[in-house]
N, C-alpha and C positions, 0 to 999 in steps of 0.2 A: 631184200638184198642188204648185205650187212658190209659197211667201207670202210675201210683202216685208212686213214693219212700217212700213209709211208715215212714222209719227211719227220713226223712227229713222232712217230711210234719208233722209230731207231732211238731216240733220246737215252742215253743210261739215265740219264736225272731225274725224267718225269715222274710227278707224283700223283698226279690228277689225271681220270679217266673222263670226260665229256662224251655223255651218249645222248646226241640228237635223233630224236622221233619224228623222222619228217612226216609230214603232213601230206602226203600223198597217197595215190590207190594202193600201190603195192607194200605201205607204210614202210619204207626201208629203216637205216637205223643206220647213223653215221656217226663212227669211235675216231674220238680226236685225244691224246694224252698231251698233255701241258704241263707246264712249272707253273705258270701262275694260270687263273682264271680272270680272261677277258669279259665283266662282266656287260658292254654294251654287246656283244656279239650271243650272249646269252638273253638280252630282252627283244634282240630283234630274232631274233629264232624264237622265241614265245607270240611275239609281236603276230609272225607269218603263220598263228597256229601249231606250232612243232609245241611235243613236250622235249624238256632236258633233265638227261638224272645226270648227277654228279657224283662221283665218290674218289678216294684215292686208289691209287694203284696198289693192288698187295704185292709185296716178294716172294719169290718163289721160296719155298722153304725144306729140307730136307728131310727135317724133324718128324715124328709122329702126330696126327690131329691129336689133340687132347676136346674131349667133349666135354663144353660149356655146358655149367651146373643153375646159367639163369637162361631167363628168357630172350634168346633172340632180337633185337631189334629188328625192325622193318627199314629196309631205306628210303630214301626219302630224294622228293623230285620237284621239278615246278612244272608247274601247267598255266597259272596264273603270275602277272605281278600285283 
């Protein structure tokens, strides 16, 4: 089951995506957008087992993709601190 925070997700400003991996059977996936990142609220959510990926938020864009000529990065998450 996948959760948006309503109150958050209305934000025009946010720039930050927080995807919590909980830790349960049905392993859900809770999307939080912020302006800044609360990092004690990110070790207790590792703390109870959950991973967290972080990234920013992209803008919608109008434009054509243009296809990247290097290699991809992977992104990147925390499971540990």
């Amino acid at each position: 089951m996948l959760k948006i925070d309503p109150v958050e997700s209305n934000r025009e400003n946010s720039v930050f995506q927080l995807f919590f991996l909980l830790n349960n059977e049905n392993q859900d996936i809770e999307v939080v957008e912020v302006e800044e990142i609360d990092f004690t609220e990110v070790k207790n959510r590792l703390e109870k087992g959950e991973s967290v990926f972080i990234t920013r938020k992209r803008k919608q864009k109008s434009e054509p993709i243009l296809v990247a000529s290097e290699e991809t990065v992977e992104p990147w998450y925390f499971t540990h601190l």
